[in-house]
C-alpha positions as CSV (number, residue, x, y, z in Angstrom):
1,X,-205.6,-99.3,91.6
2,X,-206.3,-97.9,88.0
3,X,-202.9,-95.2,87.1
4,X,-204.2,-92.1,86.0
5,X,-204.5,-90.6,82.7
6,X,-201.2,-88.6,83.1
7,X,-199.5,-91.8,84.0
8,X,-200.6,-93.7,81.3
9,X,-200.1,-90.9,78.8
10,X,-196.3,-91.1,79.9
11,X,-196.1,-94.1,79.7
12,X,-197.1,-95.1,76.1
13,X,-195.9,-91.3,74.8
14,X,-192.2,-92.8,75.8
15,X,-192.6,-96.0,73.0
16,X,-194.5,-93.9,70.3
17,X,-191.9,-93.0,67.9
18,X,-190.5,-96.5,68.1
19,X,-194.5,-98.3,67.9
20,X,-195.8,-95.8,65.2
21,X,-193.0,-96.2,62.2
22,X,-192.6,-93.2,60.0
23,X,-193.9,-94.4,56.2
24,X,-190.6,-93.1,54.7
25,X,-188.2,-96.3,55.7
26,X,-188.2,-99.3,54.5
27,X,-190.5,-101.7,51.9
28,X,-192.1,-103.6,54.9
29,X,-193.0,-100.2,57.0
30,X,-196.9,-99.6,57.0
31,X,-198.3,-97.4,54.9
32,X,-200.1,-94.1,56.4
33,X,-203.3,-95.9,55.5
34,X,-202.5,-99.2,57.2
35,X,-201.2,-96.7,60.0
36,X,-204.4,-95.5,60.2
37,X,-206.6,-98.8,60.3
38,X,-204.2,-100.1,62.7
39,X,-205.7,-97.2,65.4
40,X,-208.7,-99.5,65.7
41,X,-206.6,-102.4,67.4
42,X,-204.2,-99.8,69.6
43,X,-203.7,-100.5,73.3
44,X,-205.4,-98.5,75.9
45,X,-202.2,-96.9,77.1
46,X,-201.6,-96.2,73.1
47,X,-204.8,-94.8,72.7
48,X,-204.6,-92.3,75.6
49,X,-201.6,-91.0,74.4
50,X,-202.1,-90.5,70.5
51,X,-205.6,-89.5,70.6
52,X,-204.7,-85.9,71.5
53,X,-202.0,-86.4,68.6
54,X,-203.6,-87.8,65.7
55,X,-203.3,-84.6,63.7
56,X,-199.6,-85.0,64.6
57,X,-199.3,-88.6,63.6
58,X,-200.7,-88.3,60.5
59,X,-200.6,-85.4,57.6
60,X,-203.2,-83.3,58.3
61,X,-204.6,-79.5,57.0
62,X,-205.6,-76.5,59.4
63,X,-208.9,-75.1,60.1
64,X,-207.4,-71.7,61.5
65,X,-209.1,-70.1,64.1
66,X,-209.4,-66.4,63.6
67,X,-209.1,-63.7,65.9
68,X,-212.8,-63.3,66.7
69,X,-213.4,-66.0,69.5
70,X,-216.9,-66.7,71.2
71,X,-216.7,-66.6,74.7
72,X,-218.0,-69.4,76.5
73,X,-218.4,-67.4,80.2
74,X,-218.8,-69.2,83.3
75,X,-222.4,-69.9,84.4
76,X,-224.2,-71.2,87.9
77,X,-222.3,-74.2,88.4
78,X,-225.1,-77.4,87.6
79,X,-226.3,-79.8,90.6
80,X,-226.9,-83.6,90.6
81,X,-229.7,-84.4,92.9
82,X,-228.4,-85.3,96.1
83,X,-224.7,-85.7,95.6
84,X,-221.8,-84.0,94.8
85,X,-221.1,-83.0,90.8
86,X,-217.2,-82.6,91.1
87,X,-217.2,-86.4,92.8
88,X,-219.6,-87.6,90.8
89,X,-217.7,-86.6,87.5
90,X,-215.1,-87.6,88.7
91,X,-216.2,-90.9,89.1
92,X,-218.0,-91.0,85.5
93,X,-214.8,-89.9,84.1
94,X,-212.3,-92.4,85.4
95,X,-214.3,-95.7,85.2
96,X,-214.8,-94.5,81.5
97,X,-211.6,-93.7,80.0
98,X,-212.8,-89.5,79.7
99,X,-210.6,-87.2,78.9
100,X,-212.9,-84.3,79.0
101,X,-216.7,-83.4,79.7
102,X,-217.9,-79.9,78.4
103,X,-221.7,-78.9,79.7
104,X,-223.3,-75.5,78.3
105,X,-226.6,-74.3,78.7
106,X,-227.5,-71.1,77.1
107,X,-224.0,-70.6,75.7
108,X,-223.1,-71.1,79.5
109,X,-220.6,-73.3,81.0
110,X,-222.5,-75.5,83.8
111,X,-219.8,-78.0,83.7
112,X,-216.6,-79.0,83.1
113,X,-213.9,-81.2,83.8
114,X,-210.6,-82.1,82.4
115,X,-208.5,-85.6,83.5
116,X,-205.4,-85.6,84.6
117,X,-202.7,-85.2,81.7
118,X,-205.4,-83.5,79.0
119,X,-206.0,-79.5,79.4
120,X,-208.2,-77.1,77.4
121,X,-205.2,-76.5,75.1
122,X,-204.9,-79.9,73.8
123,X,-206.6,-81.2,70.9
124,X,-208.6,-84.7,70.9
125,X,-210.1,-86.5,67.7
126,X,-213.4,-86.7,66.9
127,X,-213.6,-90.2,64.9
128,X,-217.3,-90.1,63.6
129,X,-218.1,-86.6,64.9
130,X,-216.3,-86.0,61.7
131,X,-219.6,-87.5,59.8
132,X,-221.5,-84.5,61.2
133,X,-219.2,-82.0,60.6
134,X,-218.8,-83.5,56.6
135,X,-222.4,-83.3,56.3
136,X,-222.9,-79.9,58.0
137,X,-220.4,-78.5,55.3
138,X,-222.5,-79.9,52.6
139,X,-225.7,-78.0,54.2
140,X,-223.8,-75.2,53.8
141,X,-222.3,-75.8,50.5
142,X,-226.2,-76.1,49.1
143,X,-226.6,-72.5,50.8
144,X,-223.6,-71.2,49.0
145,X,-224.9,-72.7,45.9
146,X,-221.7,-75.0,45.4
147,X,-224.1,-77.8,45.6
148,X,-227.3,-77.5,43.2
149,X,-229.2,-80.2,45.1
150,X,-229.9,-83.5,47.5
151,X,-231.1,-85.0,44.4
152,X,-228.1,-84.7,42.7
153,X,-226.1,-88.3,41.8
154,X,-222.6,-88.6,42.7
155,X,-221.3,-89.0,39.9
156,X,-222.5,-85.5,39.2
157,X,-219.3,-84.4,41.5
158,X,-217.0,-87.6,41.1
159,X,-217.3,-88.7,37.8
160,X,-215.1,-91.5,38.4
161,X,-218.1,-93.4,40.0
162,X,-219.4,-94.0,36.7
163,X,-219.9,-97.8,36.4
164,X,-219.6,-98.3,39.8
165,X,-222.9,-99.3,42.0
166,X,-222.7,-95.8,43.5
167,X,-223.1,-93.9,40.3
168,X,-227.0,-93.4,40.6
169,X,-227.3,-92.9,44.6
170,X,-228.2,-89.3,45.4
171,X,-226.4,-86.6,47.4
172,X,-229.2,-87.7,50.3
173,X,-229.5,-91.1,50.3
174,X,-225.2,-90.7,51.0
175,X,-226.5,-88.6,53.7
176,X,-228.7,-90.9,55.0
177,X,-226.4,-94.3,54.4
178,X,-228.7,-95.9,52.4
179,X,-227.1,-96.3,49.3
180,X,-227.9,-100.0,49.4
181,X,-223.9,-101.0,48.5
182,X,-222.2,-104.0,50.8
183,X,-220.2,-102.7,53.9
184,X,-219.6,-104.3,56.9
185,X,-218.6,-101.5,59.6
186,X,-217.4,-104.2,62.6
187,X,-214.4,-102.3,64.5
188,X,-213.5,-105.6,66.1
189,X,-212.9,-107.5,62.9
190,X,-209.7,-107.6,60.9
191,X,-211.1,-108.5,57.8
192,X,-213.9,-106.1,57.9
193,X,-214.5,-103.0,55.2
194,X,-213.9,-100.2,57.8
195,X,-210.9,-101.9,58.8
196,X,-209.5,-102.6,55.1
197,X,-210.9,-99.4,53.3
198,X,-207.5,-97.5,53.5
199,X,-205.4,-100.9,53.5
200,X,-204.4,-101.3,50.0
201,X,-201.9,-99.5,47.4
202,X,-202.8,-96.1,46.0
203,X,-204.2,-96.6,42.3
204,X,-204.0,-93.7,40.0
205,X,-203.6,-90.7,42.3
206,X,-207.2,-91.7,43.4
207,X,-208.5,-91.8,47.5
208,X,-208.5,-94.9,49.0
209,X,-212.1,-95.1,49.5
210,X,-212.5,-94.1,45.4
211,X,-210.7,-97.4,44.7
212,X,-212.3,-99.4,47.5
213,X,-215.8,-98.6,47.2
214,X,-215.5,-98.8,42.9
215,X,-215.5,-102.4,43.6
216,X,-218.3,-103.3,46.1
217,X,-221.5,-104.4,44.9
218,X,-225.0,-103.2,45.2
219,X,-226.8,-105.3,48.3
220,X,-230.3,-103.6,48.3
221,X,-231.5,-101.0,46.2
222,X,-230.5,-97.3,46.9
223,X,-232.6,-95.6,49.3
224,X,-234.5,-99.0,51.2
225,X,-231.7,-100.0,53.2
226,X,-230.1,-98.0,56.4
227,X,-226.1,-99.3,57.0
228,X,-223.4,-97.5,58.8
229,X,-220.9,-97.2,56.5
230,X,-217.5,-94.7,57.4
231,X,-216.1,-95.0,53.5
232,X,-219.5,-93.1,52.3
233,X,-218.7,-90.1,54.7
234,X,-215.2,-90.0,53.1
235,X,-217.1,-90.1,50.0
236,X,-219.4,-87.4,50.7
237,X,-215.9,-85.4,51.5
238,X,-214.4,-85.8,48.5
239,X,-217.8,-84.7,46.7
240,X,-218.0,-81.3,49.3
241,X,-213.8,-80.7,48.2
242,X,-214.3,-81.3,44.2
243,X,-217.7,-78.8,44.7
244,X,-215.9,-76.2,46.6
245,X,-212.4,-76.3,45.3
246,X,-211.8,-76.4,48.9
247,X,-210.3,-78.9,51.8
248,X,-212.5,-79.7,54.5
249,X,-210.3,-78.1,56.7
250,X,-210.3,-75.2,54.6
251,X,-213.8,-75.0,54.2
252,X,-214.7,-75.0,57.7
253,X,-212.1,-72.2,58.8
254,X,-213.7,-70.4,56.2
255,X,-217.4,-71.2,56.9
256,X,-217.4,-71.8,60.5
257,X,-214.4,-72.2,62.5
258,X,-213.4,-68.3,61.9
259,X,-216.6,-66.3,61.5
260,X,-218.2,-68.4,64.8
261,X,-215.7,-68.0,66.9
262,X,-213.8,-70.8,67.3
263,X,-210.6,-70.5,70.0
264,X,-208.3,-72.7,68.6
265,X,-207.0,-74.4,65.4
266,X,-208.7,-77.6,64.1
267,X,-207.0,-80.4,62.1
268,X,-208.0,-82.8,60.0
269,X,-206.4,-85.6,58.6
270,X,-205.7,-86.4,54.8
271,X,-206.0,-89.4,52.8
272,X,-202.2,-90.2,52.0
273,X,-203.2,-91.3,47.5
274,X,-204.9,-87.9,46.8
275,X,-204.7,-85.3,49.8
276,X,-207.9,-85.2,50.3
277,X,-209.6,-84.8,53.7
278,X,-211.5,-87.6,55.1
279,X,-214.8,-86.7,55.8
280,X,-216.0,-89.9,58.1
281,X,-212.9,-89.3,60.5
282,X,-209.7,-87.5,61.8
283,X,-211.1,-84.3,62.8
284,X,-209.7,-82.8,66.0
285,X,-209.9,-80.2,68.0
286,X,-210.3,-78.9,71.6
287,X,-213.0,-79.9,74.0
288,X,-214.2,-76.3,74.6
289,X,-214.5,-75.7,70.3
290,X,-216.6,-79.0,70.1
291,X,-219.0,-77.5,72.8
292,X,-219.1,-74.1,70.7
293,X,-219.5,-76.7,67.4
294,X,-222.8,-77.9,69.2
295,X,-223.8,-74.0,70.3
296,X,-223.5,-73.3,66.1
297,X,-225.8,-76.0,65.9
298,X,-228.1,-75.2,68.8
299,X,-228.5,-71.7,67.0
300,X,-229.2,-73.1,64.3
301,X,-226.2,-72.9,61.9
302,X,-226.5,-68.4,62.0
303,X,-223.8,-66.7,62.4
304,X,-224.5,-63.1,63.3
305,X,-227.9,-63.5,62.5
306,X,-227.5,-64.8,59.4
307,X,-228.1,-68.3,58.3
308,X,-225.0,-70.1,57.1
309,X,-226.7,-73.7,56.1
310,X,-229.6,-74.4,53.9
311,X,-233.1,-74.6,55.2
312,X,-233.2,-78.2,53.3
313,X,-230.8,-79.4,54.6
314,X,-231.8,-78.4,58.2
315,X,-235.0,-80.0,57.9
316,X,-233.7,-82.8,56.8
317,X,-230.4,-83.4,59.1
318,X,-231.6,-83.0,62.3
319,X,-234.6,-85.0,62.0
320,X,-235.2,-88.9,61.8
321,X,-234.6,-90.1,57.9
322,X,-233.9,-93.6,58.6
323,X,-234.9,-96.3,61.3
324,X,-231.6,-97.4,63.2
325,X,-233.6,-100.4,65.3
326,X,-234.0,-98.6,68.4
327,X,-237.5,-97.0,69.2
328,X,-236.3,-94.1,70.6
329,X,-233.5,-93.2,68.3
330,X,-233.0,-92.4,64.5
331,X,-231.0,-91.4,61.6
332,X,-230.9,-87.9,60.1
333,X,-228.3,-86.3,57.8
334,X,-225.1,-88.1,59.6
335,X,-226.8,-87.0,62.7
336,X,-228.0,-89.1,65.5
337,X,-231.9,-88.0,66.6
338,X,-234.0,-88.8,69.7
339,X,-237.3,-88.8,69.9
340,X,-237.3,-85.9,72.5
341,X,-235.8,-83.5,69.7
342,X,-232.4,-83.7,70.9
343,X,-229.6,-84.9,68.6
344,X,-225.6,-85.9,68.4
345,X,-222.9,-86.1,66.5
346,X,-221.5,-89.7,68.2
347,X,-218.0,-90.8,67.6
348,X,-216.2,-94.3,68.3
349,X,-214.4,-94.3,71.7
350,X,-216.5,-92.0,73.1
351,X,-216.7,-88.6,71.2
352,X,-219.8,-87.1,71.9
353,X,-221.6,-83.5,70.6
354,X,-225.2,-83.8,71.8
355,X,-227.6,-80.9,71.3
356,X,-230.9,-80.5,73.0
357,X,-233.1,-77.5,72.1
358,X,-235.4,-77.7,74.2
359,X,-233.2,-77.2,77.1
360,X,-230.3,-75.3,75.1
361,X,-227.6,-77.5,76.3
362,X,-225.0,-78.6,74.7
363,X,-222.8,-82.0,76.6
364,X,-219.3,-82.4,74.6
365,X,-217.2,-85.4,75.7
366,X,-213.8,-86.6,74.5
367,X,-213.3,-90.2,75.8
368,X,-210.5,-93.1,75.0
369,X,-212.7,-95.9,75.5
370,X,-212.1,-99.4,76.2
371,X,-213.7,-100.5,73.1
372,X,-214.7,-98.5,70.1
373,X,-218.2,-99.4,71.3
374,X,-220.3,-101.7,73.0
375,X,-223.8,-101.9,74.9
376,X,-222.2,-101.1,78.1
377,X,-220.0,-97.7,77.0
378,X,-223.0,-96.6,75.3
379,X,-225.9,-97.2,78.3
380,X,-223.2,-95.5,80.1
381,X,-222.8,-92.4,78.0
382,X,-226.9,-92.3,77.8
383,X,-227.4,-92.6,81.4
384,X,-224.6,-89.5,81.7
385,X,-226.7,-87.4,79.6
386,X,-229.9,-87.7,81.1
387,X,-228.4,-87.2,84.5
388,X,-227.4,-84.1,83.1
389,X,-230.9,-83.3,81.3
390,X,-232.6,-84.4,84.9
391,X,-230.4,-82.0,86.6
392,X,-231.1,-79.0,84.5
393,X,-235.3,-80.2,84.7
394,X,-234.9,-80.2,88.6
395,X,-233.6,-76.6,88.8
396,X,-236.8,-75.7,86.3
397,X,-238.9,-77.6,89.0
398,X,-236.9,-75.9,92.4
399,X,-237.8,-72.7,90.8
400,X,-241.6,-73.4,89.7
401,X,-241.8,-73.8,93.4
């Protein structure tokens, strides 16, 4: 029999100061950024318990909640067709490695469950949820006028990408990942970009991903080419922080985090050469403010009425901009799109922010996966959401009848 996620937590929390080395000692201790690429190769019992502690781990800057909070009130709990939803959650949860499943429909909670050892207090990281975050503060840096436009080149905002292979891609083809420059984004391989990007030495006060990406050539030309790439999101970061004279983390107490309502502080983790943020990763927060993340979203990014994000950017994000070779899926503005409408921010592990207008639900999910990915954990994590979808289209049925 599996042990429980409290058991397991207890278990690798007891070895993490003597597994996870503190950068200060000696020459051959890990540097914060090998730390940090290391997280891809943990153990599952080290994953379940430094997940809800990443912000801990690793320097990080608060997104301070303010003293505003949206309430999320309780609504009709939701029914799955012909068995029982606490079981049945249950089951989902623990075969999966989730730590927590959020469900709101109409700013309603339907559904929620936490596993053993993780509460509605705790804090869990986001991983590439962290991309949609990055480019939503960018939609709303073009409303504040911070950034004059998606046609922009970065080296408008980080000049020190002059004479690099990124110096002519625009602000949109960042947000789209197709720049055309050489990544390879394989969580399973050592030797890959993702896991390399924050390996090496810190060169003149510069991020890591600065002095990485200055020396990656051009593979097709900017704008043909769609390729997940983590290090661009980071990049986009830095472009939203030299714009706004802000952190993320800053930022987004300031734009979002306060004035929305958020319950709790957010964290988000620095790049250990220039302080930066990073915006492809290291984001956390609690389950219930990603589910009021996806409600901003679902109410499209107003706040009291008032629209916070650009209308270009909204058109733009939240709609298919690049073909991802799956029929039924696409690429916005570091946003995942469906065909139906709906859309996600998807992390690796198994973070999830989905939005579906059409129903107004929101489905947030904080996971510890087995894997970063893989065609199994994903078909899984679909077929959860449309259970949920058919649920909620069954009670429209019942009461058609």
């Amino acid at each position: 029999m599996r042990p429980n996620l409290a058991t397991r937590l207890f278990a690798a929390t007891f070895c993490l100061v003597l597994s996870l080395p503190s950068a200060a000692t000696g020459p051959s201790t890990p540097t914060i950024g090998q730390q940090r690429e290391a997280v891809l190769f943990w153990t599952q019992a080290q994953r379940e318990a430094r997940f809800p502690k990443m912000y801990e781990l690793f320097p990080s800057d608060r997104a301070a909640h303010g003293k505003h909070v949206r309430a999320l009130p309780q609504g009709r709990p939701l029914a799955m067709d012909g068995q029982d939803a606490s079981a049945w959650l249950a089951g989902y949860m623990d075969k999966h490695h989730i730590a927590g499943v959020m469900v709101l429909q109409d700013g309603h909670v339907r559904l929620q469950r936490y596993a053993p050892g993780f509460g509605p207090q705790q804090r869990w990281t986001s991983f590439s949820v962290a991309k949609s975050v990055t480019s939503t503060l960018l939609g709303i840096a073009l409303q504040q006028g911070y950034i004059h436009s998606m046609d922009d080149t970065l080296a408008t905002y980080i000049p020190e990408l002059h004479g690099t292979a990124y110096a002519d891609v625009t602000v949109q083809q960042l947000l789209t990942m197709r720049s055309g420059v050489r990544w390879n984004e394989d969580y399973a391989d050592a030797d890959s970009d993702v896991a390399q990007m924050y390996d090496g030495a810190c060169v003149g006060g510069r991020a890591h991903v600065l002095s990485y990406l200055a020396k990656l050539p051009r593979q097709w030309p900017a704008g043909t080419h769609w390729n997940y790439n983590t290090a661009e999101t980071d990049l986009l970061g830095i472009l939203v922080q030299r714009a706004t004279h802000q952190s993320l983390a800053g930022y987004l107490a300031r734009s979002v985090w306060q004035p929305f309502g958020m319950a709790a502080d957010a964290y988000w983790i620095k790049d250990e050469c220039d302080g930066s943020d990073t915006g492809g990763s290291g984001l956390s927060a609690t389950l219930a403010d990603y589910a009021r993340l996806g409600q901003f979203m679902l109410e499209g990014g107003r706040i009291d009425g008032k629209p916070v994000i650009a209308d270009a950017w909204l058109q733009g994000a939240l709609r298919r901009q690049a073909d991802v070779d799956e029929p039924d899926r696409g690429y916005g503005y570091l946003w995942w799109t469906d065909t139906d409408g709906s859309y996600a921010a998807i992390g690796i592990f198994g973070q999830l922010v989905y939005v579906d207008p059409a129903r107004k639900l929101v489905i947030a999910q904080v996971a510890a996966w087995p894997q970063a990915t893989s065609k199994a954990l994903v078909e899984a994590r679909r077929a959860f959401v449309a259970a949920i979808k058919r649920a909620v289209d069954g009670e429209g049925e019942s009461a058609a009848h």
